[in-house]
PATI-438319 format. One record per residue: residue number from 1; residue in one letter; x, z, y of N, C-alpha, C in turn. Coordinates in Angstrom, 2 decimals. Example, Ala and Ser with C-alpha at 12.3 -4.5 7.8 and 13.67 -1.06 7.14 Angstrom:
BEGIN
- resi  resn  n_px  n_pz  n_py  ca_px  ca_pz  ca_py  c_px  c_pz  c_py
- 1  A  13.19  7.80  -5.69  12.30  7.80  -4.50  13.20  7.80  -3.30
- 2  S  12.85  7.08  -2.25  13.67  7.14  -1.06  12.90  7.87  0.03
END
This chain:
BEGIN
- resi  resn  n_px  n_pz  n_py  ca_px  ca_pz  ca_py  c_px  c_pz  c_py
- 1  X  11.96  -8.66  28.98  11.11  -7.54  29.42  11.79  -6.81  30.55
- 2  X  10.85  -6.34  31.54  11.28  -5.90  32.91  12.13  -4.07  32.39
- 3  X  12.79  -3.68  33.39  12.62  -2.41  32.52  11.78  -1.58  32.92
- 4  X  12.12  -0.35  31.91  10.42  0.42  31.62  10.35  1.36  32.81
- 5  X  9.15  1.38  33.26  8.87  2.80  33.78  8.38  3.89  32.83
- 6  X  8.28  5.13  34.05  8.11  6.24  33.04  6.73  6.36  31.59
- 7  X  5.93  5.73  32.15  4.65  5.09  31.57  4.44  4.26  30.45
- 8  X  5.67  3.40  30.29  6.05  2.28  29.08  6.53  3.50  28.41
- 9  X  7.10  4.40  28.63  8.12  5.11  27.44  7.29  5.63  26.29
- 10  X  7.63  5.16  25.20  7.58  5.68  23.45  8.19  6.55  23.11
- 11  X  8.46  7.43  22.24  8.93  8.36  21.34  8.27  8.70  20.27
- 12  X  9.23  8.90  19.38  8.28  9.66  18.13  9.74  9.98  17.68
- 13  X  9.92  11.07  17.10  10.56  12.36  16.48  12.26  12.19  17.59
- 14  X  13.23  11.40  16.73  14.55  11.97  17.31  14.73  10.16  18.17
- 15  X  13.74  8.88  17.94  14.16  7.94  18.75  12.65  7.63  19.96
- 16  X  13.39  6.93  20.57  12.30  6.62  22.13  12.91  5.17  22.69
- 17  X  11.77  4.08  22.98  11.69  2.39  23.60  11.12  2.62  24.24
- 18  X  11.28  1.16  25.34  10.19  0.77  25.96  9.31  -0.14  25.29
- 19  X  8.06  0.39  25.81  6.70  -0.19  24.68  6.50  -1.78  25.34
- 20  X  6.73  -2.90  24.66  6.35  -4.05  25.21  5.28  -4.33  25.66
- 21  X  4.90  -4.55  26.81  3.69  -5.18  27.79  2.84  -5.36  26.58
- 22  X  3.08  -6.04  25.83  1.96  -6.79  25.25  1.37  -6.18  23.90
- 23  X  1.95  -5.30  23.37  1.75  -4.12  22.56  1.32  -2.92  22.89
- 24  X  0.36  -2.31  22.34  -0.09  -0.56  22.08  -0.10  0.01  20.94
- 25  X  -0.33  1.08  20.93  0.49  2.28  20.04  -1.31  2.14  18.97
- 26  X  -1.07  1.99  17.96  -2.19  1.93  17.00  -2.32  3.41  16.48
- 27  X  -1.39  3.82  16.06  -1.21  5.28  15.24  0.63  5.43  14.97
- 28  X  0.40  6.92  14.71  1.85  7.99  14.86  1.81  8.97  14.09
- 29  X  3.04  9.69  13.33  3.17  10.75  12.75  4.35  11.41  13.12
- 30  X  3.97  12.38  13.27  5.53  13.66  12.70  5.72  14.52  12.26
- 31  X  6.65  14.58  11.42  6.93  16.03  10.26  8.54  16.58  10.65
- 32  X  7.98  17.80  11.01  9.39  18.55  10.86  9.58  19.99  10.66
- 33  X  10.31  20.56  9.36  10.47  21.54  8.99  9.45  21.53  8.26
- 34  X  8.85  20.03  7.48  7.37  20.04  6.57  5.98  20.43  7.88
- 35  X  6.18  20.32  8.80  5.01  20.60  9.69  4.69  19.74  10.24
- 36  X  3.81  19.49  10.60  2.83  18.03  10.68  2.23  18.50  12.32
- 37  X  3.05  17.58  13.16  2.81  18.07  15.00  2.25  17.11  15.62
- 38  X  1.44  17.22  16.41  0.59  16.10  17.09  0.61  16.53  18.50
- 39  X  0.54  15.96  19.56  -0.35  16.18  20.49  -1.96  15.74  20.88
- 40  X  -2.76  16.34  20.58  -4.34  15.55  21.24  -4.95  16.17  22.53
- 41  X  -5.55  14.47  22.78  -6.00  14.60  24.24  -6.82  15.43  24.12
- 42  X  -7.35  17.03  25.12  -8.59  17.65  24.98  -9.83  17.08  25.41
- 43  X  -10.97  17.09  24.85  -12.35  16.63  25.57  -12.54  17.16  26.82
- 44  X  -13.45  17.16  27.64  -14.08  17.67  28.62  -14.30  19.36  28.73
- 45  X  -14.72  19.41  27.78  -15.14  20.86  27.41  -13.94  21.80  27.75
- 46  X  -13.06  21.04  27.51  -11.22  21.99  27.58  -11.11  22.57  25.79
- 47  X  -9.97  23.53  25.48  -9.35  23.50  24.53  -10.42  24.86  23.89
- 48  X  -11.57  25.67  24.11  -12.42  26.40  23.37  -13.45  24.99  22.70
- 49  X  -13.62  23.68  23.33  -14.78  22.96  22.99  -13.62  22.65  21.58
- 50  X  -12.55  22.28  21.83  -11.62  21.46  21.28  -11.30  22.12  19.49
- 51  X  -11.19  23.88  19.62  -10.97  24.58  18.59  -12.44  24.99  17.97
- 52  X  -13.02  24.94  18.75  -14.68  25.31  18.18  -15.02  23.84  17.03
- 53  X  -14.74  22.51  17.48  -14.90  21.32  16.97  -14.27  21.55  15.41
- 54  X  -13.05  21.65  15.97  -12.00  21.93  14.84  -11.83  22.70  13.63
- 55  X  -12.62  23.84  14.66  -12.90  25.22  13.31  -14.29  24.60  12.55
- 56  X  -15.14  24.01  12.93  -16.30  23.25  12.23  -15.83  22.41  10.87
- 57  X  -14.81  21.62  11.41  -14.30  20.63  10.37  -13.78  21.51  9.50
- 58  X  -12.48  21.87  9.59  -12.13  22.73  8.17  -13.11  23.81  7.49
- 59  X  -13.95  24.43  8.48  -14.85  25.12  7.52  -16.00  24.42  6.46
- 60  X  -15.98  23.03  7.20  -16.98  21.91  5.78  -16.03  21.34  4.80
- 61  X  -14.54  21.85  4.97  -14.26  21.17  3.87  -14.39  21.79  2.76
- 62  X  -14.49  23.27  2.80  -14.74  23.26  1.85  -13.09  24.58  1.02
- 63  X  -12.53  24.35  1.85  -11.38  25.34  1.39  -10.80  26.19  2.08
- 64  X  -11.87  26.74  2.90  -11.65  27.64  4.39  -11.67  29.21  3.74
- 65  X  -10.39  29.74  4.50  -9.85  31.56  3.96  -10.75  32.04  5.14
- 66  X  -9.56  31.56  6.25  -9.88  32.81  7.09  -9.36  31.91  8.72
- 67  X  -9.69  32.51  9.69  -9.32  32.81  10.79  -8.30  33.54  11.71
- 68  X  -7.12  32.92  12.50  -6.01  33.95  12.70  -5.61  33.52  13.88
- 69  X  -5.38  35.09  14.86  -4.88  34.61  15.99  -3.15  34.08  16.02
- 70  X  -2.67  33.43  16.46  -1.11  33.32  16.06  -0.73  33.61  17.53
- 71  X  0.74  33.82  17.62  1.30  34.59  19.12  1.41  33.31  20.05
- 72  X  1.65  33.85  21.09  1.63  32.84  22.34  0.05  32.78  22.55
- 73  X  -0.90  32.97  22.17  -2.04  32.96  22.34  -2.82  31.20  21.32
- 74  X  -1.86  31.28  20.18  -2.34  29.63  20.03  -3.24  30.92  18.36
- 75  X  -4.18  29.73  18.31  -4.93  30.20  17.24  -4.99  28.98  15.92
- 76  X  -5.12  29.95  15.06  -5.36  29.28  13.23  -5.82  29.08  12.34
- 77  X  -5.77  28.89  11.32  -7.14  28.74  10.24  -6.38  28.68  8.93
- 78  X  -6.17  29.17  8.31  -5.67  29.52  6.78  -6.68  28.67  5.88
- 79  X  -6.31  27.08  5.19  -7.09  26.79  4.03  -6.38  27.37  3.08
- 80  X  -7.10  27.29  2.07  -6.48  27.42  0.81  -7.43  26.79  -0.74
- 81  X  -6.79  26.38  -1.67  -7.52  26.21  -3.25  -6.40  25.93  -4.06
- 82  X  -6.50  25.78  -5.30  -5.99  25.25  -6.70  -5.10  24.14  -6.33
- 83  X  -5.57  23.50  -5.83  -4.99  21.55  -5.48  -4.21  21.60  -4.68
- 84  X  -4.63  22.15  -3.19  -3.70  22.08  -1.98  -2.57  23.45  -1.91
- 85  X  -2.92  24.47  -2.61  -2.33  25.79  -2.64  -2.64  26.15  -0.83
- 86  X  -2.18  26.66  -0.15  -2.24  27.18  0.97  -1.81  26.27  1.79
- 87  X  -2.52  26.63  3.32  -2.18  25.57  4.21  -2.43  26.61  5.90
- 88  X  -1.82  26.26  6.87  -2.37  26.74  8.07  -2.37  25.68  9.16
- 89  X  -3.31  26.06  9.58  -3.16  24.71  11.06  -3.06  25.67  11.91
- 90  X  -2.29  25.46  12.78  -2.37  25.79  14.10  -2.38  24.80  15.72
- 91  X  -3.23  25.46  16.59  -3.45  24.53  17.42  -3.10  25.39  19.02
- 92  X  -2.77  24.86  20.21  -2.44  26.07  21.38  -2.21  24.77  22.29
- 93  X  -2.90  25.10  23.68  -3.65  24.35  24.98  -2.29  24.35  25.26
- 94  X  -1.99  22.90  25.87  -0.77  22.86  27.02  -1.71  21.77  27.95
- 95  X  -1.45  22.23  29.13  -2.59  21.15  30.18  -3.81  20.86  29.94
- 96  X  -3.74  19.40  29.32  -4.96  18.57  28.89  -5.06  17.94  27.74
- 97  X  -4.02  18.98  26.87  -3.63  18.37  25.88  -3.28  19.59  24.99
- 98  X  -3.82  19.48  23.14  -3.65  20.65  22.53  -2.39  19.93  21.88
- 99  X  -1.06  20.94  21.26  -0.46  20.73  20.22  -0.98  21.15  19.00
- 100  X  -0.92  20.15  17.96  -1.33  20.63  16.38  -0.22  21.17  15.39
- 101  X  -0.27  21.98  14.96  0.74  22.00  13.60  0.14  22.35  12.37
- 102  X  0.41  21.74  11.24  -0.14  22.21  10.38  1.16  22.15  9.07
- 103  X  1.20  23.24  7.84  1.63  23.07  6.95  1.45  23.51  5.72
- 104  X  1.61  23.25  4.70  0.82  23.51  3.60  1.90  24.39  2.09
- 105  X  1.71  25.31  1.79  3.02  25.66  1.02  2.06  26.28  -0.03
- 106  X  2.77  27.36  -1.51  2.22  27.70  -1.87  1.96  29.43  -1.77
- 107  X  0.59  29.48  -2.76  0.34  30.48  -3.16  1.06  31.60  -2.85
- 108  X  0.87  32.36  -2.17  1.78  33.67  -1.77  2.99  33.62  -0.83
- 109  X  2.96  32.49  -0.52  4.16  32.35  0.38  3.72  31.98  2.21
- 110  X  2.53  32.96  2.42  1.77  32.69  3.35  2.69  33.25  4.76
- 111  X  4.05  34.02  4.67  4.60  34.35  5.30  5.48  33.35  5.58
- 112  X  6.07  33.07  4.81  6.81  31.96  5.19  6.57  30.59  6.16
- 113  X  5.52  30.39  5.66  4.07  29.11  6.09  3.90  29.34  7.36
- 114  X  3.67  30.55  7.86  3.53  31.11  9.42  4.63  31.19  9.85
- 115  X  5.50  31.56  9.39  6.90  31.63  10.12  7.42  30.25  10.70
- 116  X  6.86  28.64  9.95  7.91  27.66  10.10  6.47  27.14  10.99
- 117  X  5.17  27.51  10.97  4.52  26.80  11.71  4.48  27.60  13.43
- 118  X  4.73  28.71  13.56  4.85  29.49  15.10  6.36  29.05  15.37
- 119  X  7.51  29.11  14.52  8.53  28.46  14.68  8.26  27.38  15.76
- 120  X  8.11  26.32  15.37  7.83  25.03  15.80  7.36  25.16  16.88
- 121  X  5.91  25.76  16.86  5.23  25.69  18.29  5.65  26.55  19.27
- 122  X  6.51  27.54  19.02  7.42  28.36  19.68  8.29  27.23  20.67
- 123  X  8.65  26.59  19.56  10.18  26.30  19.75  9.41  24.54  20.93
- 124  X  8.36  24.77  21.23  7.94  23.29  21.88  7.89  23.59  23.58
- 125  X  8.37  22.43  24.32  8.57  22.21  25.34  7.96  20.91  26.01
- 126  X  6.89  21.16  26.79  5.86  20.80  27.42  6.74  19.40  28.39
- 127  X  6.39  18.31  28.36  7.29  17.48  29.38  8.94  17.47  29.17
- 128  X  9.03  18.19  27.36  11.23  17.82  27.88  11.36  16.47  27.40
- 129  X  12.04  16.50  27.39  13.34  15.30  26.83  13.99  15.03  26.38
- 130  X  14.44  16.59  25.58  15.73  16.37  24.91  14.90  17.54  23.70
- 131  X  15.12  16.64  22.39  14.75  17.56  21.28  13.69  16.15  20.23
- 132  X  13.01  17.03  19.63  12.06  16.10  18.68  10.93  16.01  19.46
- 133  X  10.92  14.50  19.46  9.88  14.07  20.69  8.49  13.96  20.24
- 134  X  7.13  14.57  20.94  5.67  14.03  20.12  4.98  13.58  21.49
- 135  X  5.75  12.26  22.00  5.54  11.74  23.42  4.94  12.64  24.59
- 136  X  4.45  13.26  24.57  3.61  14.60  25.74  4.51  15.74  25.74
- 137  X  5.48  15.73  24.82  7.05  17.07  24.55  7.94  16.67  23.69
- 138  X  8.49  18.25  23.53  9.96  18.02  22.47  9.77  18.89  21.73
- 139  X  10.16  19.26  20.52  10.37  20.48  19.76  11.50  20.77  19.74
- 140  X  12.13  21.98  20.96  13.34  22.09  20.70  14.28  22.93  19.60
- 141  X  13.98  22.97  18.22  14.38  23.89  17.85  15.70  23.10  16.42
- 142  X  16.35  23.74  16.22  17.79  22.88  15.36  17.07  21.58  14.39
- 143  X  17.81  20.90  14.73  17.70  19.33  13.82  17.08  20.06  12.11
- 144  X  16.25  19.33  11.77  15.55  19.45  10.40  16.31  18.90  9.35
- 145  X  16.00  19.41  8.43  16.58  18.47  6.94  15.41  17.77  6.50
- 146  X  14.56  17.82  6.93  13.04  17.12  6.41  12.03  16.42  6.93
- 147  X  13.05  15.62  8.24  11.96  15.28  9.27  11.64  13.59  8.82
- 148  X  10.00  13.43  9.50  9.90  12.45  8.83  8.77  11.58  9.92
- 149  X  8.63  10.69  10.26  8.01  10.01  11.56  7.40  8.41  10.86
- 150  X  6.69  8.47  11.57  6.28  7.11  11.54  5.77  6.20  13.17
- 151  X  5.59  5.21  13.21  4.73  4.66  14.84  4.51  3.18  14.13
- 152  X  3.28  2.66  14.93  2.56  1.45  14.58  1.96  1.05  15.87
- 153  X  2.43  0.14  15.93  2.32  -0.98  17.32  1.26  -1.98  16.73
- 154  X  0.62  -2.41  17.73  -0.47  -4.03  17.67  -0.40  -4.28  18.67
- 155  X  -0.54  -5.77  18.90  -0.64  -6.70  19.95  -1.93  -6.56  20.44
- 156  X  -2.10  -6.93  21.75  -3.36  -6.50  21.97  -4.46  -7.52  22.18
- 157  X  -3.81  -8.90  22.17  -4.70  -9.66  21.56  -4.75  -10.60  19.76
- 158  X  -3.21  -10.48  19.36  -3.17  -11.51  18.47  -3.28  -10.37  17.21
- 159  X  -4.25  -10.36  16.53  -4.84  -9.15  15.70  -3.87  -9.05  14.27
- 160  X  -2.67  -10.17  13.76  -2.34  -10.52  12.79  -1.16  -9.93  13.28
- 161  X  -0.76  -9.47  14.31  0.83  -9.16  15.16  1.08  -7.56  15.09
- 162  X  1.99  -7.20  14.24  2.25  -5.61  14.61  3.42  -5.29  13.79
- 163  X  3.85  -4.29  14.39  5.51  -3.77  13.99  4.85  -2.33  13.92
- 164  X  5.83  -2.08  12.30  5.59  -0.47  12.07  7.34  -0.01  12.23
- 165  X  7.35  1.43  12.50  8.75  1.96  12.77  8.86  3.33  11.76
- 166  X  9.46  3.65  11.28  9.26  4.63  10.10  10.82  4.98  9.63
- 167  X  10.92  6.42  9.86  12.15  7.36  9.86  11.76  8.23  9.01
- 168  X  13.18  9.03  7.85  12.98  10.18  7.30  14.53  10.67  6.91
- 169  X  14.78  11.98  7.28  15.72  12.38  6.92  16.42  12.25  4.99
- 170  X  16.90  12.07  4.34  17.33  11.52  3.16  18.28  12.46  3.33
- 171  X  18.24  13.15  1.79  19.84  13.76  0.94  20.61  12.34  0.62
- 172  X  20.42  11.54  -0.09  20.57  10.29  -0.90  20.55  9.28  0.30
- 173  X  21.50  8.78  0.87  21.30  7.28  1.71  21.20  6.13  0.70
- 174  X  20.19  5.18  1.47  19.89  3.88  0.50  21.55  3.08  0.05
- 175  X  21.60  2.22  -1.18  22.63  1.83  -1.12  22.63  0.61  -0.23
- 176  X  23.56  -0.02  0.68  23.49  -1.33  1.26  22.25  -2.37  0.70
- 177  X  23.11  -2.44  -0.67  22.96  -4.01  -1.04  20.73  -3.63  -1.60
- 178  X  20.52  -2.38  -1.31  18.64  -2.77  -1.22  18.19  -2.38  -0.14
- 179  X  18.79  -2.68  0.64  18.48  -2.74  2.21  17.37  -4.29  1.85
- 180  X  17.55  -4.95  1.30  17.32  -6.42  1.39  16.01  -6.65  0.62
- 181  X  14.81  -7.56  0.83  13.23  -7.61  1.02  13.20  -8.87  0.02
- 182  X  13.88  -9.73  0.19  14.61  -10.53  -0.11  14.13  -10.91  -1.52
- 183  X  14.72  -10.62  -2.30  14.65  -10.79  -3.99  13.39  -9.88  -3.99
- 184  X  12.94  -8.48  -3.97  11.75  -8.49  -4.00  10.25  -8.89  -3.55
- 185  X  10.67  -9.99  -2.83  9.33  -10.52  -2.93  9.14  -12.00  -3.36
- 186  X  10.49  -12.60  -3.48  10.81  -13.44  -4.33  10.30  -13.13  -5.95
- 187  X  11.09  -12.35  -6.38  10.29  -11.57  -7.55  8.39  -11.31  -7.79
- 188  X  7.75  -10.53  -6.81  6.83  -9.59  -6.90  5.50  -10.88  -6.23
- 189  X  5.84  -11.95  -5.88  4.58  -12.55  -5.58  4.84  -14.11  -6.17
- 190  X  3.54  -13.53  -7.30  3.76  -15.08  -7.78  3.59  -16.17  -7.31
- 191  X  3.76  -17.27  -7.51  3.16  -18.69  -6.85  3.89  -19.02  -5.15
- 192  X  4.25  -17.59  -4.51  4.51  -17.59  -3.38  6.05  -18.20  -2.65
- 193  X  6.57  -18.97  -1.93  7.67  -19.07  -1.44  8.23  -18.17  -0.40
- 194  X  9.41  -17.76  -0.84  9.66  -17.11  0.23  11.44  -17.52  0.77
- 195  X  11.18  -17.98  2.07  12.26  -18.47  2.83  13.24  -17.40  3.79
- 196  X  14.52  -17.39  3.67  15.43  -16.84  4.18  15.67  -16.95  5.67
- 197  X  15.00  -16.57  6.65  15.37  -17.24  8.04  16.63  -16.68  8.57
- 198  X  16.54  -15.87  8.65  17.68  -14.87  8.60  18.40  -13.72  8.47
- 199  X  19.42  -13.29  8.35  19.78  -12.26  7.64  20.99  -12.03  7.95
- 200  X  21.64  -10.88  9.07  22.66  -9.96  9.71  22.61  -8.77  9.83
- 201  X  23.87  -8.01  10.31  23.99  -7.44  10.58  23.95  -6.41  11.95
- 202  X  22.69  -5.55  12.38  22.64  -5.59  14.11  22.75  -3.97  14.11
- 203  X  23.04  -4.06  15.62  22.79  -2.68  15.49  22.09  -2.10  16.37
- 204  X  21.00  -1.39  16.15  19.71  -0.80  16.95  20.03  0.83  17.47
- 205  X  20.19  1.23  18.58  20.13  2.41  19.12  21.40  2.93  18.25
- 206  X  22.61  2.33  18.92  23.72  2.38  18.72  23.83  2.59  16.71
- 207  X  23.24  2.05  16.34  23.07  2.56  14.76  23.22  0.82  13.68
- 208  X  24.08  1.17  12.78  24.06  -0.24  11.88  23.61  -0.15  11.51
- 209  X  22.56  -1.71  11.00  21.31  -2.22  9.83  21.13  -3.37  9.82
- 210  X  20.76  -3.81  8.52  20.19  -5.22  8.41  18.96  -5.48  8.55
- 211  X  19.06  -6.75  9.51  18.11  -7.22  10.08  17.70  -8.78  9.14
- 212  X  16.55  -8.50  8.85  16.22  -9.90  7.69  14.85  -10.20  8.15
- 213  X  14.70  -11.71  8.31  13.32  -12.33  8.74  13.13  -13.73  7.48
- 214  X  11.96  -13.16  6.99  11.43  -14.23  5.97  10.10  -14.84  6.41
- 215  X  10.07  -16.38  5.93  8.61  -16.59  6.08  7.74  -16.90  4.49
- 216  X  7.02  -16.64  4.48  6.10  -16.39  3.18  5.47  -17.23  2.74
- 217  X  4.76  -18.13  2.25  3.94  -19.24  2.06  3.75  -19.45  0.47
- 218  X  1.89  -19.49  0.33  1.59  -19.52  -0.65  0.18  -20.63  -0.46
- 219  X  -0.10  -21.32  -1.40  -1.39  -22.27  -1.46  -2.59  -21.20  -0.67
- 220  X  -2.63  -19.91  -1.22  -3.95  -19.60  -1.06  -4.09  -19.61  0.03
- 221  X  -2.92  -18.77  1.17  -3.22  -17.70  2.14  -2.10  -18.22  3.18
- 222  X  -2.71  -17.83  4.54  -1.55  -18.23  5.42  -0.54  -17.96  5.16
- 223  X  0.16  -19.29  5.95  2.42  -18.37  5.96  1.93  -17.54  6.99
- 224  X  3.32  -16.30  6.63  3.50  -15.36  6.93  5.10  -15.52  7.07
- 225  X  5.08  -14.83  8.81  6.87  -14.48  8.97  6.96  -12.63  8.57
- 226  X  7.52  -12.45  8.63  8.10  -10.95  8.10  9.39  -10.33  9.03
- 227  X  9.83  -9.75  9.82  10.92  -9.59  10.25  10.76  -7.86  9.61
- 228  X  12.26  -7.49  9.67  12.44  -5.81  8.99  14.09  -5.43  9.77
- 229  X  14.49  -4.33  9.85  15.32  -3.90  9.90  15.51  -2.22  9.28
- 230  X  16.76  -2.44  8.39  16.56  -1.04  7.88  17.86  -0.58  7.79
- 231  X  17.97  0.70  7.80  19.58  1.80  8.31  19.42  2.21  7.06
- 232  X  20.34  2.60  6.23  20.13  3.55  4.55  20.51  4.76  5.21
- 233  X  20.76  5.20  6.74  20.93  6.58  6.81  22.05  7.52  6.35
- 234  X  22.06  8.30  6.65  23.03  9.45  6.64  22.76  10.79  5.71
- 235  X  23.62  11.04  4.72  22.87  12.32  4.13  22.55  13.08  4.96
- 236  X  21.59  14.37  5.01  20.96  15.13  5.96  21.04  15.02  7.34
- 237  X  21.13  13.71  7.71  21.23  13.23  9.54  20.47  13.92  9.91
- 238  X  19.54  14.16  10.66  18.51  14.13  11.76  18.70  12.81  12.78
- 239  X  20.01  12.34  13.07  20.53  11.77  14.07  20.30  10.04  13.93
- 240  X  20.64  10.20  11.88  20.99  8.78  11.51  19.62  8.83  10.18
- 241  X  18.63  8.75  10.28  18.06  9.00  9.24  18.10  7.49  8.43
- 242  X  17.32  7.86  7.49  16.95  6.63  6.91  15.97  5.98  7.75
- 243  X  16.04  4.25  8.20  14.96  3.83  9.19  14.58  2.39  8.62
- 244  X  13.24  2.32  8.78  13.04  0.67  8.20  11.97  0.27  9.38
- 245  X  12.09  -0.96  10.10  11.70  -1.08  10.64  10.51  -2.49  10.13
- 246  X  9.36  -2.61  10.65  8.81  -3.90  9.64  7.96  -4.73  10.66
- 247  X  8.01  -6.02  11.04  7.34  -6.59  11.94  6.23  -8.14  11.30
- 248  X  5.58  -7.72  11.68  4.62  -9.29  10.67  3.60  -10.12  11.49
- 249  X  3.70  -11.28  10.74  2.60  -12.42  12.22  2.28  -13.21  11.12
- 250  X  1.58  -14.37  11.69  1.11  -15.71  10.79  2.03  -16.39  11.72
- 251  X  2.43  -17.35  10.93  3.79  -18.55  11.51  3.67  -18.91  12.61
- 252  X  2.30  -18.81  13.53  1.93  -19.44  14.38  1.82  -18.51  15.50
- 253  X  2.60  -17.45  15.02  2.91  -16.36  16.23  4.02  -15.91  16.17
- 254  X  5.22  -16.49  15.53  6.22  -16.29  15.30  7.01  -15.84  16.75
- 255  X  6.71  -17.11  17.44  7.56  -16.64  18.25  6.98  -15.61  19.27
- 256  X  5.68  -15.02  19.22  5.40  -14.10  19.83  6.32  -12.70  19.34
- 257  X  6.29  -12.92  18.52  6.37  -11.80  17.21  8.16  -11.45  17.36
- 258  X  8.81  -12.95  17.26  10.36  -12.43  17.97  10.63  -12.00  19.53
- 259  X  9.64  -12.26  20.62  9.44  -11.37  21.68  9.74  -9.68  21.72
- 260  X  8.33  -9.74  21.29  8.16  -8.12  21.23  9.12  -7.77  19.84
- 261  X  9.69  -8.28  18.81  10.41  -7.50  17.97  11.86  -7.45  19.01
- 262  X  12.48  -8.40  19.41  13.93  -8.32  20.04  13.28  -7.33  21.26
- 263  X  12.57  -7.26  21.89  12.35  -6.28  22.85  12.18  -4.90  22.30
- 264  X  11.44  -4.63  21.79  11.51  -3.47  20.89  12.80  -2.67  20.18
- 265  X  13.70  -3.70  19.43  14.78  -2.86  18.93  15.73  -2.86  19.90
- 266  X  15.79  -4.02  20.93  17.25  -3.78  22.33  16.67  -2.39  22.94
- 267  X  15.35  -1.88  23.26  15.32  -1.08  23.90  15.20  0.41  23.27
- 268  X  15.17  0.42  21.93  15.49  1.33  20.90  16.33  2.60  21.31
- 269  X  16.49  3.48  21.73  17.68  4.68  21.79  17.27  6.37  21.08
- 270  X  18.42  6.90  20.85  17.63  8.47  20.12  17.46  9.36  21.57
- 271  X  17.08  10.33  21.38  16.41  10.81  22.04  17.34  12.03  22.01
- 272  X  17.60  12.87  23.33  19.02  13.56  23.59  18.47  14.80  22.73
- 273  X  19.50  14.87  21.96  19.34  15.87  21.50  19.56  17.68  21.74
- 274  X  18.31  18.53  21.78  18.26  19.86  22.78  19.40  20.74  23.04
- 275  X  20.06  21.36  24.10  21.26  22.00  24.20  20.91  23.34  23.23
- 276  X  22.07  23.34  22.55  22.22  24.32  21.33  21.39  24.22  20.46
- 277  X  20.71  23.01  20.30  20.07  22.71  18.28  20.81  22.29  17.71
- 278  X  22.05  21.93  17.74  22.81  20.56  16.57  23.56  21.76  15.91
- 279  X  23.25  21.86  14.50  24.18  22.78  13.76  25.05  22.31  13.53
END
């Protein structure tokens, strides 16, 4: 793979690749400080069509308080019931593009709830680079104990081809030896074979993990290759979280599938972290 321009570049929370030619971004998450941050593209209308839409939806769900302006000029919506206990979304225009936050805590602790969700959107920076990335910014505000990401790639023609990437900060790092896919699916699928292709030690965005590729084969259903790589992480990293990486094809795209996976994790790096967040 050529290298990336500014345009190929990925991110999601504390790591950032170049996105392989032949892959797009299916779906993304991020949680930090328990707050759930997005960027979305605005419609036409601009960001009143965008919150008017928005305030529609939560008011049919059905567990709508109230209405609230929050500072910086970004505005909110307080759910609340029995099940979910309290929740706030907040949403505030940057360009052409709104940031979302939302978080959900309980009963009476509605101060708090506002505090970690204006936090956040406070603490966000339009175009940086250095901080918790939601590809369109950063959140620059101190490394989380609770951050948690996901990203999902597809090929854009071979519909059976896609790598998921999935991070979370951990008290508890995994132990080594269940890093490995291995015996559980040996175990967990009956009738099925499952072959060892390979299995090392690599290291992705300067970080150690095992890297294990199986192929799958059962009477009913196509073989299946499997590639994974997973880090057991660092107690309360932000830096080193827990990471599993998971890539899957039918045999007959294998070697597509080791393309874009070796391209994907060589171009793997974290994402600089903001001057004066690292406690």
């Amino acid at each position: 793979m050529s290298a990336a321009t500014p345009s190929d570049r990925i991110c999601v929370g504390r790591f950032e690749a170049a996105l392989p030619p032949e892959l797009e971004v299916e779906g993304r998450s991020q949680r930090i400080y328990g707050v759930v941050v997005n960027a979305i593209p605005l419609p036409r209308d601009g960001f009143d069509a965008f919150w008017r839409q928005r305030l529609e939806r939560l008011r049919a769900g059905g567990s709508f308080k109230r209405a609230v302006d929050l500072p910086g000029g970004a505005r909110g919506v307080w759910l609340g019931n029995e099940e979910m206990g309290i929740q706030l979304n907040g949403a505030q225009q940057f360009g052409d593009y709104a940031l979302t936050a939302v978080r959900t805590g309980d009963e009476g602790k509605e101060a708090s709830v506002q505090k970690l969700v204006v936090g956040v959107m406070t603490a966000y920076q339009p175009d940086g680079r250095a901080g918790f990335c939601l590809e369109r910014g950063v959140i620059t505000s101190e490394l989380g104990n609770s951050e948690i990401t996901s990203l999902s790639l597809k090929h854009k023609t071979i519909t059976d081809l896609n790598i998921k990437f999935f991070t979370e900060t951990v008290k508890y790092p995994v132990d080594r030896e269940e890093l490995s896919d291995a015996h559980e699916f040996e175990q967990g699928l009956a009738g099925a074979k499952v072959e060892r292709i390979l299995s090392r030690r690599r290291s992705v965005a300067e970080i150690d993990g095992l890297e294990e590729r199986l192929m799958i084969s059962s009477a009913k259903d196509p073989t299946l290759v499997r590639f994974s790589w997973k880090c057991e992480g660092e107690s309360i990293s932000a830096q080193i979280p827990e990471i599993i990486i998971i890539g899957m094809a039918h045999k007959e795209n294998q070697a597509q599938l080791a393309e874009a996976w070796d391209a994907f994790l060589t171009s793997l790096r974290k994402v600089p972290i903001a001057p004066g967040s690292a406690r």
